[in-house]
C-alpha positions as semicolon CSV with decimal commas, in nm:
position;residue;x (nm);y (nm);z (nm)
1;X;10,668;10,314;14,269
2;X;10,967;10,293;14,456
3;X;10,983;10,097;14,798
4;X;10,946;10,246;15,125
5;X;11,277;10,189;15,330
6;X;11,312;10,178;15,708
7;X;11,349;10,459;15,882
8;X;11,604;10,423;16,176
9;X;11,677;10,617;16,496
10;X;12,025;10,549;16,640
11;X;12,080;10,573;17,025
12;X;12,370;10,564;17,231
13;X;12,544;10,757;17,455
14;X;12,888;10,640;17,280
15;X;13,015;10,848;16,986
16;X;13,183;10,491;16,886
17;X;12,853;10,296;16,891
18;X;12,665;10,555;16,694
19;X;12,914;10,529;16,400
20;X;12,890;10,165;16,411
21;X;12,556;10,099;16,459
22;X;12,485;10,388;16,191
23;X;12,731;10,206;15,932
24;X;12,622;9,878;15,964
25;X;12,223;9,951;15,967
26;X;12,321;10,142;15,624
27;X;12,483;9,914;15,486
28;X;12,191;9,676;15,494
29;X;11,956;9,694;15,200
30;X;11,630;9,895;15,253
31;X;11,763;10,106;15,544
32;X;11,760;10,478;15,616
33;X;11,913;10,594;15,903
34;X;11,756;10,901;15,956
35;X;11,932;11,033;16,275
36;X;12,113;10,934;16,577
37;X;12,089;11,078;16,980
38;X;12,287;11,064;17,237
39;X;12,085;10,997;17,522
40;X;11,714;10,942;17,626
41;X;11,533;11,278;17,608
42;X;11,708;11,386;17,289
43;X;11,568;11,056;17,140
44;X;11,230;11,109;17,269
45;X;11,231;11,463;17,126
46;X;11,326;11,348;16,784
47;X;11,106;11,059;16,758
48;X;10,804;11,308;16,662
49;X;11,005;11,484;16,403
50;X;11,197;11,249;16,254
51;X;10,910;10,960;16,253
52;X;11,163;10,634;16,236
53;X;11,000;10,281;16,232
54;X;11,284;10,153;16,418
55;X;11,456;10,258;16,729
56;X;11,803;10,126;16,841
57;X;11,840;10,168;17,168
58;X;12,140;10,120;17,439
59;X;12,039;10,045;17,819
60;X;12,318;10,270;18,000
61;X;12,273;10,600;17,933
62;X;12,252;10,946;18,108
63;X;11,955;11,156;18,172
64;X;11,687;10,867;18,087
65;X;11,807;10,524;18,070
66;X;11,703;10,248;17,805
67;X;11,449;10,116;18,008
68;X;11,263;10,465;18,079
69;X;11,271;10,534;17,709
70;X;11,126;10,216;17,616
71;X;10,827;10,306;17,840
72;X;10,791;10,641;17,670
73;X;10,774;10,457;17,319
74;X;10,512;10,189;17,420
75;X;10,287;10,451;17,503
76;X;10,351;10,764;17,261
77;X;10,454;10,524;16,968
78;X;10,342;10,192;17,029
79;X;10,389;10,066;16,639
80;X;10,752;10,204;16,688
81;X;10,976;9,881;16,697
82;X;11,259;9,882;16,950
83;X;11,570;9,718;16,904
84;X;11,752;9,728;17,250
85;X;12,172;9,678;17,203
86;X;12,308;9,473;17,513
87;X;12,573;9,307;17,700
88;X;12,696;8,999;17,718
89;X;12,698;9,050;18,141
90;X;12,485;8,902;18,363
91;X;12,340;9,223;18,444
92;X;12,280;9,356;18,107
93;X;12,050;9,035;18,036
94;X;11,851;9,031;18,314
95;X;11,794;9,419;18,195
96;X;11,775;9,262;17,814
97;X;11,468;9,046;17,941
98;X;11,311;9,291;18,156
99;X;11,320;9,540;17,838
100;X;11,206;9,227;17,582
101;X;10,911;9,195;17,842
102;X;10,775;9,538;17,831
103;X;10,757;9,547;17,427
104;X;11,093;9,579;17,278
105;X;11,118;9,353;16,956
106;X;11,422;9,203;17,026
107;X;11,797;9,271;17,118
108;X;12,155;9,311;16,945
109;X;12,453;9,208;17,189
110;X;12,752;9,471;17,182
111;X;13,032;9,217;17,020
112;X;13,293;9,111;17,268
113;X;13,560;9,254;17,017
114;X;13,794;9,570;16,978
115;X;13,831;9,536;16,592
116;X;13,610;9,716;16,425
117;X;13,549;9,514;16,144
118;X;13,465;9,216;16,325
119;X;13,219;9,404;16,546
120;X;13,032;9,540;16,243
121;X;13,036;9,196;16,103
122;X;12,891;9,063;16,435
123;X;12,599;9,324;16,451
124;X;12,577;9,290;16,103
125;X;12,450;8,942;16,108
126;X;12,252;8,975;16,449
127;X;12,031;9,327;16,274
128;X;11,978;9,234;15,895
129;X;11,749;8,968;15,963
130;X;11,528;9,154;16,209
131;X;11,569;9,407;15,927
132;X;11,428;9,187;15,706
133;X;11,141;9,067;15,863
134;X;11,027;9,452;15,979
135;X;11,044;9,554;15,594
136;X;10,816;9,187;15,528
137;X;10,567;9,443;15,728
138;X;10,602;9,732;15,542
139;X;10,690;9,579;15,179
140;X;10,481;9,227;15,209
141;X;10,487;9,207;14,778
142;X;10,876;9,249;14,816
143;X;10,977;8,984;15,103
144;X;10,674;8,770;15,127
145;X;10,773;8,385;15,035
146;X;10,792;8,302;14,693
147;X;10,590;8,684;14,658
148;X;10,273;8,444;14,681
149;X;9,989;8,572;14,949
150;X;9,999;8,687;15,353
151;X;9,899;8,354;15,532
152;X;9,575;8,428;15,569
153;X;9,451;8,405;15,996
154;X;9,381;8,006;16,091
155;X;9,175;7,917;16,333
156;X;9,210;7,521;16,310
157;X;9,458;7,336;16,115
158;X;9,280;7,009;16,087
159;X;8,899;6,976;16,082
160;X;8,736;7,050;16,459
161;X;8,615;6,690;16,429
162;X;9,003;6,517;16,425
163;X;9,082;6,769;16,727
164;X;8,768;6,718;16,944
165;X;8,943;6,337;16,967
166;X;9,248;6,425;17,144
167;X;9,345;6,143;17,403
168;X;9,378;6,326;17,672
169;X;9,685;6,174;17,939
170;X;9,884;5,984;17,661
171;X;10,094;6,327;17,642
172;X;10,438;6,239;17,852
173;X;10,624;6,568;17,770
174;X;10,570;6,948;17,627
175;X;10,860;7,077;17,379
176;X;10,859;7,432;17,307
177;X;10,982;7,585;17,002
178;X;10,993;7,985;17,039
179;X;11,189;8,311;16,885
180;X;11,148;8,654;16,886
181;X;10,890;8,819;17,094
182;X;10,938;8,472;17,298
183;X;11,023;8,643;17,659
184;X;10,717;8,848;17,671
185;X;10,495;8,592;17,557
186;X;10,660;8,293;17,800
187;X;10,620;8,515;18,073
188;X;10,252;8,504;18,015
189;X;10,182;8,164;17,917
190;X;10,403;8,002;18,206
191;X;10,258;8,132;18,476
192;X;9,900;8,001;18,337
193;X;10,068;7,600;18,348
194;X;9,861;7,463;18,632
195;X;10,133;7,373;18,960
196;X;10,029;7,035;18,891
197;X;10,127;6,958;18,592
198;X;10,198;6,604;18,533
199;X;10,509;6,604;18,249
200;X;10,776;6,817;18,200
201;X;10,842;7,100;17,953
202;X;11,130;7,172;17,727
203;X;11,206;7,496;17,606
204;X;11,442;7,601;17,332
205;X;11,432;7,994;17,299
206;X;11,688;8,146;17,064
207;X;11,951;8,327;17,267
208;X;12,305;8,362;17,366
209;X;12,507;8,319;17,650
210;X;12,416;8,418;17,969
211;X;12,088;8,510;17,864
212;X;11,880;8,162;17,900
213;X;12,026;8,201;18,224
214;X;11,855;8,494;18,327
215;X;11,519;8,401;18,130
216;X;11,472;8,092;18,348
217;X;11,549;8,305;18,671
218;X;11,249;8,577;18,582
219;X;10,976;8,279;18,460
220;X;11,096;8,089;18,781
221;X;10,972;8,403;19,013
222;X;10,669;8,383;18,781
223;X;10,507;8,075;18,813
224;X;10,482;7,793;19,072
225;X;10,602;7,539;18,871
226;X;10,997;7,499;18,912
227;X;11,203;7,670;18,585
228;X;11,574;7,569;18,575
229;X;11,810;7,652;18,281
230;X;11,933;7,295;18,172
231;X;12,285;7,170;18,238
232;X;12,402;6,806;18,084
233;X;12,263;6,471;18,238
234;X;11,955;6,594;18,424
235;X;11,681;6,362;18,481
236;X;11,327;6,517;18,308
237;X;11,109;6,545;18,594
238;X;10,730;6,652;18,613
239;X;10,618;6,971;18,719
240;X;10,946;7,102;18,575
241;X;11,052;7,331;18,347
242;X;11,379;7,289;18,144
243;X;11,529;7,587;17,942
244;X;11,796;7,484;17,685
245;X;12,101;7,719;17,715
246;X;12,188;7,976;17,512
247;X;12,512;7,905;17,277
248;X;12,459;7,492;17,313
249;X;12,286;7,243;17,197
250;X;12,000;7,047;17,396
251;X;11,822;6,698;17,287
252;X;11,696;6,408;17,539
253;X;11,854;6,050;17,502
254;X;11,747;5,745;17,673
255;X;11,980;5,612;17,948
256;X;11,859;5,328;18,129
257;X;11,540;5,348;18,020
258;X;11,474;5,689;18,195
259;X;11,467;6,033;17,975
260;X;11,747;6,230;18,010
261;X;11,910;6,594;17,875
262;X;12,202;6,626;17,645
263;X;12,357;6,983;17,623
264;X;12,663;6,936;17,430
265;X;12,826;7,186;17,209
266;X;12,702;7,011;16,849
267;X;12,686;7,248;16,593
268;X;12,432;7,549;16,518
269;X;12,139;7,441;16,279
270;X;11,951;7,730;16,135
271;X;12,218;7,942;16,246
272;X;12,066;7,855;16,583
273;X;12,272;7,723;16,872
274;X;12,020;7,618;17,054
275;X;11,805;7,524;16,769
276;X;11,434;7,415;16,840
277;X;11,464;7,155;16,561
278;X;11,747;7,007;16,704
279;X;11,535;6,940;16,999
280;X;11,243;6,826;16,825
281;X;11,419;6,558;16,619
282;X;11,527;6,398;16,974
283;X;11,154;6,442;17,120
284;X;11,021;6,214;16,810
285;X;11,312;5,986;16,870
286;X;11,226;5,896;17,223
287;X;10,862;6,022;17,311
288;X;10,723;5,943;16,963
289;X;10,334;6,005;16,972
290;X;10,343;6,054;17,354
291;X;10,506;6,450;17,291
292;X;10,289;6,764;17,233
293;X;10,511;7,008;17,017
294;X;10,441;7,397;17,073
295;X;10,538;7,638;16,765
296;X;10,566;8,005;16,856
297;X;10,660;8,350;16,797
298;X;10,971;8,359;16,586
299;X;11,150;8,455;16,284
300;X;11,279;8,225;16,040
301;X;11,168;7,828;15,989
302;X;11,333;7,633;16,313
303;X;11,125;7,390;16,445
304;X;10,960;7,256;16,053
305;X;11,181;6,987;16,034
306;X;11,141;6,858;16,381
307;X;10,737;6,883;16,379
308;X;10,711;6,697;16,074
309;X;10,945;6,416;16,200
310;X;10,744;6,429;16,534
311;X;10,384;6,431;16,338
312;X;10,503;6,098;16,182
313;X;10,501;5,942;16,466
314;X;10,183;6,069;16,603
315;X;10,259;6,349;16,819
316;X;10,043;6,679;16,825
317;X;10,099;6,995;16,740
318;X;9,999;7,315;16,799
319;X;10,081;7,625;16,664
320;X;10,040;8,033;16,877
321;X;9,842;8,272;16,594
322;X;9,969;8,520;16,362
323;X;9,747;8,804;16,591
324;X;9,912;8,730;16,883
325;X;10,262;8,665;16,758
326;X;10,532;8,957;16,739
327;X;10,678;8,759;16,445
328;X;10,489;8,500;16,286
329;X;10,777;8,304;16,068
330;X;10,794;8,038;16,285
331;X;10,454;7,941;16,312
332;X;10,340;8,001;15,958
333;X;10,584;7,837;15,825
334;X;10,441;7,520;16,080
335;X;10,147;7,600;15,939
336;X;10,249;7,564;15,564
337;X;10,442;7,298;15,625
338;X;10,066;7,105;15,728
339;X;10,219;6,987;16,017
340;X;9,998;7,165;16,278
341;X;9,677;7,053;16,403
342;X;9,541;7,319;16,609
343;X;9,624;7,707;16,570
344;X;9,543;7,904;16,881
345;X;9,587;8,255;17,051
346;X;9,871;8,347;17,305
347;X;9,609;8,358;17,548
348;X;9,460;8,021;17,541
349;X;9,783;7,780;17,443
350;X;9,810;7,681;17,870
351;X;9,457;7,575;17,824
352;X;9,498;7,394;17,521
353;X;9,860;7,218;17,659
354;X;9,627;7,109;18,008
355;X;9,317;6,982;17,756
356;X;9,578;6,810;17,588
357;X;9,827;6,708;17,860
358;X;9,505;6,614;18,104
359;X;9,603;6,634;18,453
């Protein structure tokens, strides 16, 4: 039987965009494009008849905007996943994270380029993984890992016993390891961290430029807790929340015996700059068992590497559950890599971080 490919709806209100976007989706193995539109309503009309899986979807466009569309989708076609194409402007990511919050999957920035090549090589790598990972949903036998079976739903990692004997207050600090589908699922676990939390939280969520930026601004309006992107030599205080920023790289170091960020411009691991491993490595460095990692929604495997360095040293782990995640790489592959001890639902990780954390 020959696979199903993915069928994709092209929109944008730029005859330019549509021929690159159309190109490079095509070129990537197990795609259909199965029509383009040039603005909102002519998408929304062709949606029923042409019945894509995946939507591309531009943000300035006339007659009904990105945004508008996006709220037609979620309720006419909610198993219809939207890829929303962006800007690298302030304005077009606070728009980016406003879509990402009502449902869309994830984003492609527009490449700040005028050759053509280099912007389909750009969008290229940005849309063949997320490619990827929707066919894993539709093919499992052809993408799964190692074609062995789905990770079956967890409930607990380690037995209920080893868990129910958590030390509650030895905690010092919260790292957060998150991907795609992280915006919309930060935005409803941050607000649910109690005002008085007693350690701080680091946050590496995989995005550009500009974008952390923005991401820190909207939690910041969402919680009482204070949420700052992170800039080079700040102090970790309590109650705070410290976003690593997009396009650098973010670890703590000790100086003078007091905790302290690094954003520097090291390298991308995982092709991720910031990467959540990275991060991790530094947490097990100076917090040892006194951390609590947090493994959630994400594609790919950042973050295994760091846990299991952490979990040496004694620090917990838990892990958000394939139900509630938009992606589940991240965490499952926690999860396989045995270095979780406590799987849990969107909905319940602030409780578990306060049981945990103690107050």
């Amino acid at each position: 039987m020959p696979k199903r490919l993915l069928r994709v709806l092209v929109v944008d209100d730029s005859v330019l965009y549509r021929k690159v976007l159309s190109d490079v989706l095509s070129s990537i193995s197990g795609v259909e494009v199965v029509g383009t539109a040039t603005d909102g309503r002519v998408a929304l009309a062709k949606i029923p008849q042409l019945k894509p899986d995946m939507l591309t979807l531009d943000f300035d466009m006339p007659e009904l905007d990105g945004l508008k569309v996006l709220e037609h989708v979620r309720i006419d076609h909610p198993d219809l996943k939207v890829v929303m194409v962006s800007t690298h402007t302030k304005e077009g990511a606070a728009i980016t994270l406003k879509a990402l919050e009502l449902g869309a999957l994830t984003f492609a920035t527009k490449p700040r380029t005028e050759n053509p090549l280099e912007s389909k090589t750009v969008l290229f790598d940005q849309l063949a993984p997320v490619v990827k990972e929707i066919l894993s949903q539709i093919q499992p036998l052809q993408y799964s890992v190692g074609n062995g079976p789905a990770i079956p739903p967890v409930i607990d990692a380690v037995p209920e016993r080893i868990i129910s004997q958590v030390e509650v207050g030895r905690i010092q600090i919260v790292a957060i390891g998150i991907s795609t589908g992280g915006p919309k699922a930060l935005a409803e676990l941050i607000p649910c961290l109690p005002q008085d939390l007693r350690i701080p939280v680091v946050i590496v969520q995989h995005m550009p430029s500009e974008f952390t930026a923005a991401l820190a601004e909207s939690l910041d309006q969402k919680t009482a807790l204070n949420v700052i992107e992170a800039e080079n030599n700040m102090e970790l205080k309590r109650g705070t929340i410290f976003i690593a920023p997009g396009g650098k790289q973010m670890k703590i170091v000790n100086i003078s015996g007091k905790p302290t960020l690094e954003v520097n411009d090291d390298p991308p691991e995982n092709h991720c700059q910031p990467s959540v491993d990275y991060l991790f490595r530094s947490i097990s460095k100076v917090y040892g068992k006194h951390s609590l990692g947090v493994i959630m929604t994400g594609m790919g495997s950042d973050g295994v590497l760091g846990l299991r360095l952490m979990k040496r040293l004694g620090a917990q782990v838990i892990a958000q559950d394939k139900q509630s995640c938009v992606v589940f790489g991240m965490p499952g592959e926690a999860i396989n890599a045995g270095v979780v001890d406590r799987v849990v639902p969107l909905n319940h990780i602030a409780t578990e971080i306060v049981r945990r954390v103690g107050k």
